[in-house]
N, C-alpha and C positions, 0 to 999 in steps of 0.2 A: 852164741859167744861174741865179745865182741872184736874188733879188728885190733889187731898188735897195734898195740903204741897209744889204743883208745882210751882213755882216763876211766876206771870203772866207779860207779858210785852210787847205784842203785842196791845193790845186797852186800852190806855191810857186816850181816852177823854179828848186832851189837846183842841181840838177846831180850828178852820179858821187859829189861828196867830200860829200855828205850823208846817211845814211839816211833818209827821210822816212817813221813810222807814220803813218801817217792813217788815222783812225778813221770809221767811213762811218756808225755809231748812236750815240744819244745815250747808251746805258747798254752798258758792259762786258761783254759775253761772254766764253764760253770760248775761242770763233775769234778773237775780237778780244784778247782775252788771249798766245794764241798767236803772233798775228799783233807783238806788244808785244816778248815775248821773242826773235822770230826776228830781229827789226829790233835786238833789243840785242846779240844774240851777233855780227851780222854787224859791226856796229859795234865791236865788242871786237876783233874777230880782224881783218878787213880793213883792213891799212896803207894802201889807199888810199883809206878809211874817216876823216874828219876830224871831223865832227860827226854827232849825232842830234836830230833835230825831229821834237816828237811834234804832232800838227795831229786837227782832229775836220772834220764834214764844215760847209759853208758855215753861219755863224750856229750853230756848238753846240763844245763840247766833249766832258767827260762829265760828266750828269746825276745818275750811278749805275750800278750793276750787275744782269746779271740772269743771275745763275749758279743752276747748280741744285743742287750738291749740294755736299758739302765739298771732292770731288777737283775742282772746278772754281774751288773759294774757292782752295784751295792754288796752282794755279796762275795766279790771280791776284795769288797776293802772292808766287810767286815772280816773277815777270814783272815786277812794280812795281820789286823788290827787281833784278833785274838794270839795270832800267833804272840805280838810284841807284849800280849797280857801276861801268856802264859807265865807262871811264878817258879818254873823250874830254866834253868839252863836250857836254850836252845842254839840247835850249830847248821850252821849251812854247809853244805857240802857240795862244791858250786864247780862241777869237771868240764867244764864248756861255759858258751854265753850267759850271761847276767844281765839285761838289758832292759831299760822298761820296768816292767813290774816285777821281771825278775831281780835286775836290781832290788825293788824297793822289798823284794818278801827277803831278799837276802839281808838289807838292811833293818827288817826288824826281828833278826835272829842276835844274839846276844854272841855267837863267837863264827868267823867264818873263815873255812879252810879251800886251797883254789888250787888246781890241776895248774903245769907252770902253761898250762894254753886256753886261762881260760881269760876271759875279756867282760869289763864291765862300762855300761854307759847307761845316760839318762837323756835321751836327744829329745831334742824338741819335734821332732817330726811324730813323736809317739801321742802328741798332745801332751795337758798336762799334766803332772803325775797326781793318781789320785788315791792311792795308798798309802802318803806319807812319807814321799822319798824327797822332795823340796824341804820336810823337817829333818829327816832324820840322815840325810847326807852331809849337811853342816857342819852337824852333831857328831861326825864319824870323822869326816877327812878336813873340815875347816870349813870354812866360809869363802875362802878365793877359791880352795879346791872344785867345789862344790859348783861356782858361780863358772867355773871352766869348763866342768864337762855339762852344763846344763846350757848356758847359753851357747857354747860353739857343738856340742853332741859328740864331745872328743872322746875314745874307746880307749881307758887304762887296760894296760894286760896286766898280768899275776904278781910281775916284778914291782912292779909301780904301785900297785894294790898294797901288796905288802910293806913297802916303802912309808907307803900315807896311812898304814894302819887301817882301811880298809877289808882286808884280813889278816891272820892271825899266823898261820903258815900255808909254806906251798908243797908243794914236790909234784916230782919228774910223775908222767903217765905211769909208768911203772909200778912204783910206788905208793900212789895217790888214794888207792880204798885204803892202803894199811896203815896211813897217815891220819887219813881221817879217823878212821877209828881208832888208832891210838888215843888221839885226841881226844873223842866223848869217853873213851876208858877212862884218862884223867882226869878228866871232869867225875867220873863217877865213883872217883875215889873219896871225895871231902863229904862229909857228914850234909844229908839231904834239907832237913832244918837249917842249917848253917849256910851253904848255898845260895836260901832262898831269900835267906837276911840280909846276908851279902850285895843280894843281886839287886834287892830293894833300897837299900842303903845306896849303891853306886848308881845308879840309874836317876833315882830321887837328887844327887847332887848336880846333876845335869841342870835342874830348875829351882831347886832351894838356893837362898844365902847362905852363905858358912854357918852361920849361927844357928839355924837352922836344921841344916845339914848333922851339923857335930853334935845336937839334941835327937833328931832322928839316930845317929848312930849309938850316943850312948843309950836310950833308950831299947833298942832291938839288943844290944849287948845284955842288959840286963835280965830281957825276955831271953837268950838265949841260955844265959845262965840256971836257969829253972826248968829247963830240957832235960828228955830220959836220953835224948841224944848225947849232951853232954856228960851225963851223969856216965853213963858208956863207957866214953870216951874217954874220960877219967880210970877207969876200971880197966879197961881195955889195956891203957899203958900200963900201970901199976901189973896186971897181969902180962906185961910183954906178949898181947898176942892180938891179932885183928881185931877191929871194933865191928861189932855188929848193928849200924843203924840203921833207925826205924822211922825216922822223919820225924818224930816229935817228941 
């Protein structure tokens, strides 16, 4: 069990339409790298597959890594990098340190929710980041942000996280598995197709021009519109009762 006051956030009880990694150390291995990528491929390929929550064990995230050679870096940043592929919603679930790589796997999850103790940094003494956290930190908290906690190795807590947008919500130890997993319930409420348009659509504006951008959206709108999802979803109301989607 763990200690009163501890953040839990390994057994979430989200159920079948979740993948859940849960990370059982506070630093990155190669097994636990492994263990990253199998949970992202199942997630890519299984329709009945809705979300991924990535979770560390009670009171931690990741601290860091402890790989040993290049072929074990490499597959840590492909692992990182399939997680940010994955075409479903993914959420971090981040009850302690974030630091390093833990940072950066948290940063390529698409929504992140943080224990009010847990702390994030990208310091230079860690080397330098090679998962994509120099990109995708920018892209999260700004550009000065970003250039703050990486040149001076400053440690934001949960407040300030939340603040810069960082993440998404927080809450007290207490409360923090039921938090989180409210959260992926929500997420698991909007039609699985739709989602995934969504999340392609917003992500892609990060690097398109508008022009661009607003041609990708109309575009996916009109593919969405040809969907048994929609069609549903349609039905669904008109019969005032839940929709039953099927992802396509």
């Amino acid at each position: 069990m763990s200690p009163a006051g501890t953040p839990r956030a390994a057994g979430l009880g989200l159920g079948a339409e979740v993948v859940q990694v849960a990370f059982d150390a506070p630093a990155l291995s190669a097994p636990l790298a492994q263990q990253l990528m199998d949970g992202c491929e199942r997630a890519a390929q299984d329709d009945a597959v809705r979300a991924l929550a990535v979770t560390g064990a009670a009171g931690t995230f990741l601290a860091g890594a402890r790989l040993a050679d290049e072929a074990e870096r490499q597959l840590a940043a492909r692992a990182v990098a399939a997680l940010a592929a994955v075409p479903k919603p993914t959420i971090a679930v981040i009850a302690g340190t974030a630091h390093g790589i833990g940072l950066e796997v948290a940063l390529a999850c698409d929504l992140r929710v943080a224990a009010h103790g847990a702390t994030f940094a990208l310091p230079l003494s860690a080397g330098l980041p090679f998962c994509g956290g120099t990109q995708r930190l920018p892209r999260v908290v700004g550009r000065a942000r970003a250039l703050d906690m990486v040149l001076t190795g400053r440690v934001v807590d949960a407040a300030e996280a939340l603040a810069w947008g960082l993440v998404v919500r927080t809450a007290p130890a207490t409360a923090f598995a039921d938090t989180a997993a409210a959260l992926v319930r929500e997420v698991l409420t909007g039609a699985p197709l739709a989602l995934a348009l969504l999340k392609e659509a917003l992500l892609a504006a990060q690097d398109l021009p508008l022009a661009e951008g607003l041609r990708l959206e109309e575009d996916l709108y009109a593919l969405l519109q040809t969907s048994a999802d929609r069609a549903e979803g349609v039905r669904a109301f008109l019969a005032r009762r839940g929709p039953a989607f099927t992802g396509r």
